[in-house]
GUTOR-998585 format. One record per residue (C-alpha): residue in three letters; x, y, z. Coordinates in steps of 0.001 Angstrom, whole numbers, plus 500000, padded with zeros to 6 digits. Layout:
<atoms>
<atom code="ALA" east="X" north="Y" up="Z"/>
...
</atoms>
This chain:
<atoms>
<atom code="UNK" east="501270" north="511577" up="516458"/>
<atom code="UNK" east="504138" north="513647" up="514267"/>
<atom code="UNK" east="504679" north="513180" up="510840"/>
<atom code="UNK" east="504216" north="517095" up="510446"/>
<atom code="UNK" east="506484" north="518370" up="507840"/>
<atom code="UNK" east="507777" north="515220" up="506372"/>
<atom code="UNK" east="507841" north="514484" up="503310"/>
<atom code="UNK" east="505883" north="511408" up="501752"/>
<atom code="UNK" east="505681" north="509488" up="498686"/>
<atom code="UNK" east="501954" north="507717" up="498222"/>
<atom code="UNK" east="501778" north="504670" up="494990"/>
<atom code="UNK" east="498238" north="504024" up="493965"/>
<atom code="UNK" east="497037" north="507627" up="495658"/>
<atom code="UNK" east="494446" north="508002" up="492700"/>
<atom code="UNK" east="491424" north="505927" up="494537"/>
<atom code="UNK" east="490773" north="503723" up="497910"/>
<atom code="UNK" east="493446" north="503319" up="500584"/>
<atom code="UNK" east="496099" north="505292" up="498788"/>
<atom code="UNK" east="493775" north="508246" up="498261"/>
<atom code="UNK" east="492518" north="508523" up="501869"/>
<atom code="UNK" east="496129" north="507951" up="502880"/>
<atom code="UNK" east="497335" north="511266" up="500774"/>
<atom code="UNK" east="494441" north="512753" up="502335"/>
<atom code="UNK" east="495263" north="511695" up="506446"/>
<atom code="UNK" east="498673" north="512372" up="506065"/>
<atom code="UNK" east="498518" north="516096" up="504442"/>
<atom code="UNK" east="495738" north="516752" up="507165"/>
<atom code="UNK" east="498680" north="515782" up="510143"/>
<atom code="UNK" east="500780" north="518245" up="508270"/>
<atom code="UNK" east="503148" north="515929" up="505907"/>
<atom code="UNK" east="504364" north="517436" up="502563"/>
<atom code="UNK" east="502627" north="514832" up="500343"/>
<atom code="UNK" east="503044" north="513742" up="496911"/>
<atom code="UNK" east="500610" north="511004" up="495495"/>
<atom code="UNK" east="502003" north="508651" up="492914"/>
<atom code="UNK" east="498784" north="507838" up="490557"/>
<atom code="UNK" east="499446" north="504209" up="488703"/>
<atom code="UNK" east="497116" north="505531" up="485756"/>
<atom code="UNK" east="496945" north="509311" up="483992"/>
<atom code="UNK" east="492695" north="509155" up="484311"/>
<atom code="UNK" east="493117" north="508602" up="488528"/>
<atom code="UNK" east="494574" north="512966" up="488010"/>
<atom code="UNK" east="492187" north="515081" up="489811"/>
<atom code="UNK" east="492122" north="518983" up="488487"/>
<atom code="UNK" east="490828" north="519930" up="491890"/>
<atom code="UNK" east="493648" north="517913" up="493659"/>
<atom code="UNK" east="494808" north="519868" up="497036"/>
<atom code="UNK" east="498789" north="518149" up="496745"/>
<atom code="UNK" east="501063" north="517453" up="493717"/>
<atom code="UNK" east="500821" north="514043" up="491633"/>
<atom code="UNK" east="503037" north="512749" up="489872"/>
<atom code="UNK" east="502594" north="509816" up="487147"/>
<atom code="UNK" east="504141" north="506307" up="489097"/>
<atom code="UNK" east="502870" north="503130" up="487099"/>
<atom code="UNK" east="505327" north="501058" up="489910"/>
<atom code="UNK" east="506379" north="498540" up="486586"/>
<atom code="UNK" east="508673" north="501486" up="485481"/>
<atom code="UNK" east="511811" north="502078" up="487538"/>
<atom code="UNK" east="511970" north="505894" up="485230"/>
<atom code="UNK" east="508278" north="506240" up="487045"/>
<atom code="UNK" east="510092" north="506129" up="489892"/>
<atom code="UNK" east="513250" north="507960" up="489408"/>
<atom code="UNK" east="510831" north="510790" up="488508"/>
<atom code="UNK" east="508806" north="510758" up="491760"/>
<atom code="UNK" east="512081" north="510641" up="493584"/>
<atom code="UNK" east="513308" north="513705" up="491494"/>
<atom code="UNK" east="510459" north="515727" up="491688"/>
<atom code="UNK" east="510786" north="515052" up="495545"/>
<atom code="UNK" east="514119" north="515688" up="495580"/>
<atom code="UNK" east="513501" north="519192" up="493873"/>
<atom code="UNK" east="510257" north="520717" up="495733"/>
<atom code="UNK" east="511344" north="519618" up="498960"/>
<atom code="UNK" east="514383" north="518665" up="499637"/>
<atom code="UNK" east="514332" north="515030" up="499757"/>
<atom code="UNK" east="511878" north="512094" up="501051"/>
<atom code="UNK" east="510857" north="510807" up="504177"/>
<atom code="UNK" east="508277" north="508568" up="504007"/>
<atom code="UNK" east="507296" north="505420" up="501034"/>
<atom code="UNK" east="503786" north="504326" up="501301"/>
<atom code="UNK" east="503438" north="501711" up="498863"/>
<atom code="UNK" east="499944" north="501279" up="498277"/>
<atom code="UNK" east="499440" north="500583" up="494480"/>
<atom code="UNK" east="498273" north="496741" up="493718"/>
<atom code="UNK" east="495957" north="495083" up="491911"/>
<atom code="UNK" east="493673" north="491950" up="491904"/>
<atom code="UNK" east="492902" north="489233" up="489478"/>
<atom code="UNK" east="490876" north="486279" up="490575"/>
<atom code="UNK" east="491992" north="482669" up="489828"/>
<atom code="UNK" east="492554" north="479489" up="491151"/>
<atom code="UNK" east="496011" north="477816" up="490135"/>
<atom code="UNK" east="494211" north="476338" up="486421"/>
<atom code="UNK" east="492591" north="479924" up="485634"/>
<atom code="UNK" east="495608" north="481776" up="486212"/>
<atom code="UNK" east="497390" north="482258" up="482980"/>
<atom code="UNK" east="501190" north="482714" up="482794"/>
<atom code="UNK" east="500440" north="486829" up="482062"/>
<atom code="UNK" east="498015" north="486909" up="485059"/>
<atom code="UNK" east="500516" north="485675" up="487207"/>
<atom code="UNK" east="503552" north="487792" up="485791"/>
<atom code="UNK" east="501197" north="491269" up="485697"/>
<atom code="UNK" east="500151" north="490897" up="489516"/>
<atom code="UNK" east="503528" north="489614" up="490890"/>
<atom code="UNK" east="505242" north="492860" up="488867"/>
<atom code="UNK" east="502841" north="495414" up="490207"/>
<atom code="UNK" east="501761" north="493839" up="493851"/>
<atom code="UNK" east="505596" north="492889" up="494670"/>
<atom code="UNK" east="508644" north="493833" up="491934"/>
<atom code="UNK" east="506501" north="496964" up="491799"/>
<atom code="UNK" east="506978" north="497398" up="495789"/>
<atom code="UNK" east="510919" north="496403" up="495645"/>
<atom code="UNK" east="511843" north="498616" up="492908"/>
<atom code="UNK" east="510073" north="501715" up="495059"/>
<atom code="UNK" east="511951" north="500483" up="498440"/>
<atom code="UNK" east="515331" north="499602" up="496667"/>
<atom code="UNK" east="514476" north="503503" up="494840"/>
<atom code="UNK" east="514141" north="505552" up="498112"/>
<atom code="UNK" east="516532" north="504082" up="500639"/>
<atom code="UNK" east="519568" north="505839" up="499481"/>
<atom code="UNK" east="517465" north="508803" up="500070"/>
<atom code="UNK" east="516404" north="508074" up="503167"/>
<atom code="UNK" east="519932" north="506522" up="503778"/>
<atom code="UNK" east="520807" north="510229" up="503522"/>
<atom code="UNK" east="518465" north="512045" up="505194"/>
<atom code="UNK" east="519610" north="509876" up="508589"/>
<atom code="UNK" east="516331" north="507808" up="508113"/>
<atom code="UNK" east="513052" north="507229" up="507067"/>
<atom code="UNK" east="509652" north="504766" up="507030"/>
<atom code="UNK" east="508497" north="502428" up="504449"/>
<atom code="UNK" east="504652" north="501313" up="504939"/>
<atom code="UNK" east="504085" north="498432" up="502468"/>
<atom code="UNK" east="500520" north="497229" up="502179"/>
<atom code="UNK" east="499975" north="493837" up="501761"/>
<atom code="UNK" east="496223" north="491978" up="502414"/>
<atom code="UNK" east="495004" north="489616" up="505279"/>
<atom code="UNK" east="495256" north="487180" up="502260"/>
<atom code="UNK" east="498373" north="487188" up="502791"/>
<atom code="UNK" east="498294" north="485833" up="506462"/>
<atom code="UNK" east="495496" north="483401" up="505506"/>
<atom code="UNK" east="494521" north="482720" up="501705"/>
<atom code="UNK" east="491356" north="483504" up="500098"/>
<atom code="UNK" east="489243" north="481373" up="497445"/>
<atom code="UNK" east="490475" north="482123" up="493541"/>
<atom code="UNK" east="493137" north="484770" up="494755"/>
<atom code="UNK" east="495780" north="482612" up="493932"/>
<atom code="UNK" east="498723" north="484870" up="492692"/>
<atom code="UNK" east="497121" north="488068" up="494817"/>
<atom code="UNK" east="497447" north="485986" up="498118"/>
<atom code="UNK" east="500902" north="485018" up="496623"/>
<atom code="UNK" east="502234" north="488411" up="495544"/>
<atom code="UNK" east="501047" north="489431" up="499630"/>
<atom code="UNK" east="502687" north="487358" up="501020"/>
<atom code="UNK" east="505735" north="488549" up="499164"/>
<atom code="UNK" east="504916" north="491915" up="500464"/>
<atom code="UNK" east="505436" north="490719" up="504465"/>
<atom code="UNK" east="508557" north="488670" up="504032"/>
<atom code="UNK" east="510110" north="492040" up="501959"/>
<atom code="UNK" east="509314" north="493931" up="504669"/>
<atom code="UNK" east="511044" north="491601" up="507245"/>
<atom code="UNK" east="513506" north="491191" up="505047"/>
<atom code="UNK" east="514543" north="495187" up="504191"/>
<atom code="UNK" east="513738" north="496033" up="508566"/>
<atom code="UNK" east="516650" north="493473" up="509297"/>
<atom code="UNK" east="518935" north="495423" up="507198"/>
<atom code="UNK" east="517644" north="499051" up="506790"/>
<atom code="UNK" east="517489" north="499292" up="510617"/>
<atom code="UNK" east="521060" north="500116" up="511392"/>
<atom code="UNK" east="520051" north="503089" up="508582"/>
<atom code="UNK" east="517389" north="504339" up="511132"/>
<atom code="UNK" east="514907" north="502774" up="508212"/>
<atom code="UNK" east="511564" north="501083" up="509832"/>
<atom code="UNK" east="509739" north="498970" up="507477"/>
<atom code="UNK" east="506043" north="497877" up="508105"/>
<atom code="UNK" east="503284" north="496002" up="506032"/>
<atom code="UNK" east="499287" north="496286" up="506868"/>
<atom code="UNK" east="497200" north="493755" up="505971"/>
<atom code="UNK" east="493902" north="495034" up="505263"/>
<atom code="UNK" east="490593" north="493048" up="505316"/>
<atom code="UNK" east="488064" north="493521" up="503173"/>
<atom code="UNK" east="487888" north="497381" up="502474"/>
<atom code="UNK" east="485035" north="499696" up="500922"/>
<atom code="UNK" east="487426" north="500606" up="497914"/>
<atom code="UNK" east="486536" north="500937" up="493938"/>
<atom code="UNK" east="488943" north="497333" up="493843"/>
<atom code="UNK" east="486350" north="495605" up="496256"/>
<atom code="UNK" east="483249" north="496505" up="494443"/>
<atom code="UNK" east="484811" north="495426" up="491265"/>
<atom code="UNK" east="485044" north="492501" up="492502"/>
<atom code="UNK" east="481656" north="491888" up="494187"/>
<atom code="UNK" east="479945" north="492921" up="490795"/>
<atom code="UNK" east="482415" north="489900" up="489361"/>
<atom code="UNK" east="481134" north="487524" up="491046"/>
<atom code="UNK" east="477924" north="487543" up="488958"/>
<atom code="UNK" east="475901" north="488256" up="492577"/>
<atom code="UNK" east="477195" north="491447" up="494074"/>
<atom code="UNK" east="474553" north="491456" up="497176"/>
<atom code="UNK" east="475770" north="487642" up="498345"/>
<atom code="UNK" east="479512" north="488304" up="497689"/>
<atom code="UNK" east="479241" north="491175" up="500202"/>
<atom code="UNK" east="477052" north="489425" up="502484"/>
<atom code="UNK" east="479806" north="486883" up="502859"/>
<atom code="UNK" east="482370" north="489153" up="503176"/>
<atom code="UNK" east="481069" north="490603" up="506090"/>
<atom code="UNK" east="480150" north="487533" up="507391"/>
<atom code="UNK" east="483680" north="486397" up="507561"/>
<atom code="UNK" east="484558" north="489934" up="509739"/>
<atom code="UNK" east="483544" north="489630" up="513995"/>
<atom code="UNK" east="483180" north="493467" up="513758"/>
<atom code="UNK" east="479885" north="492811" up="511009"/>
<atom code="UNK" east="480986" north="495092" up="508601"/>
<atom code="UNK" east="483363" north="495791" up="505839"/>
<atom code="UNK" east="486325" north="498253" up="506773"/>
<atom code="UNK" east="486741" north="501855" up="505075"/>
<atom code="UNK" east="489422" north="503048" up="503335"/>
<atom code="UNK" east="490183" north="506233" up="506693"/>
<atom code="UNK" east="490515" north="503166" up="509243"/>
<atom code="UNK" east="493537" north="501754" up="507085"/>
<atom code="UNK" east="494999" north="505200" up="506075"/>
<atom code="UNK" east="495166" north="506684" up="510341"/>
<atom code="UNK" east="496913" north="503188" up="511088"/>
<atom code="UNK" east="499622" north="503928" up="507549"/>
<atom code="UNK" east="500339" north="507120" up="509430"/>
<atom code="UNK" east="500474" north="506212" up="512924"/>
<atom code="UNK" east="503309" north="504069" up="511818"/>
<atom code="UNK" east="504709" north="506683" up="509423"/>
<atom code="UNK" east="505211" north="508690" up="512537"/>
<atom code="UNK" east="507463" north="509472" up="515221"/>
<atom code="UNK" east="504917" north="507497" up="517880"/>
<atom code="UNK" east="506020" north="504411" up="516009"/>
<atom code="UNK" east="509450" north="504965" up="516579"/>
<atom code="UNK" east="509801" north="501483" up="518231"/>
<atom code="UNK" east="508108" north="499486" up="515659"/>
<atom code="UNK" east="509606" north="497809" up="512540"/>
<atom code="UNK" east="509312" north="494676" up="510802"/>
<atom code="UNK" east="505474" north="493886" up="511769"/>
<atom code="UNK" east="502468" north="493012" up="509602"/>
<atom code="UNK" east="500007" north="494558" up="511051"/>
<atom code="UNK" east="496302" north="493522" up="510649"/>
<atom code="UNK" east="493215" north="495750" up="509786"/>
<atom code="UNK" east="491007" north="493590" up="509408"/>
<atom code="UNK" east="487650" north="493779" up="511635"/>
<atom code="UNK" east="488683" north="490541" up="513209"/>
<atom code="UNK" east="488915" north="488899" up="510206"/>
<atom code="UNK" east="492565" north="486875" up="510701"/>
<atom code="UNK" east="491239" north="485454" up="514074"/>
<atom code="UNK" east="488374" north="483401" up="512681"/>
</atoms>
């Protein structure tokens, strides 16, 4: 697996996926800048660049693409990563729920993809890893406008593969099960019983277990690299079994 000297853009590289994805893909040898969605995620001791990306902000962006543009020539790769999760059912969610986690879990992920494909476009091709959620393949209790917004996610990346392809783009969405990240354990201390929300999250994975945040971030770069060459337009799961139950 090659991604070795490419260059790649991670959103939400400050903590979970997107921070063990920075990490896996500057250990294969990929030029890697992280996009952190808030100024506190910036780590003093941080071994690659970072750059300020709150994904609502198309000047966020144009700056990340700039500053890749300038330190190394251009951009290969687009992980987007950043996302965020409100629980609701359809009479909890207010109007500004619904707007703030459709602009940052989808418009967020189109303005980054419609940002970098000129770039790529130029560069004679690149790879776009959008991740999405298993919620988005099957639903969840009270994630109403977070299953919604993932779902989004897999039919833009369908969507951008059909027409990017001729480009030499590949587009690909994971869908992650239930993860160890700082998001997860947010929301299992939400739930008013942290020790049974986990409990039956696991239970709903064959494997027994809740995933971690490495197992995601080697399958991001498998398909960021040149052993994926054949693969574009898939949502693919991570998910301990989860999406066959």
């Amino acid at each position: 697996m090659s991604v070795k000297g490419k260059v790649a853009l991670v959103t939400g590289a400050g903590t979970g996926i997107g921070k063990a994805t920075t990490e896996y893909m500057r250990a294969a040898g990929a030029h890697v800048v992280a996009g952190l969605f808030t100024e506190a995620e910036r780590s003093p001791t941080s071994s690659f660049p970072q750059r300020l990306l709150d994904v609502r902000l198309q000047a966020d962006w144009d700056d990340a693409i700039a500053y890749c543009r300038g330190e190394f020539g251009g951009l290969d790769i687009l992980v987007n990563n950043a996302g965020i999760l409100i629980e609701g059912s359809v009479e909890e969610t207010t109007d500004e729920t619904w707007d703030l986690i459709l602009d940052v879990n989808l418009k967020g992920l189109f303005r980054g993809c419609r940002s970098v494909i000129p770039e790529m476009r130029q560069r004679g091709g690149g790879v776009i890893v959008n991740v999405a959620s298993i919620d988005a393949l099957s639903g969840a209790i009270r994630h109403l406008a977070y299953s919604t917004s993932k779902g989004g996610v897999t039919a833009l990346t369908r969507s951008l593969a059909t027409d990017h392809a001729p480009d030499g783009i590949r587009v690909n969405a994971i869908c992650p099960g239930t993860i160890e990240t700082p998001m997860v354990e947010k929301m299992f201390q939400d739930s008013g019983d942290s020790v049974a929300a986990r409990e039956i999250s696991i239970a709903k994975h064959p494997l027994g277990r809740l995933g971690i945040a490495e197992e995601v971030a080697s399958v991001i770069a498998f398909l960021c690299s040149s052993d994926a060459s054949f693969v574009t337009g898939q949502s693919i799961s991570v998910d301990g079994g989860r999406s066959i139950r």
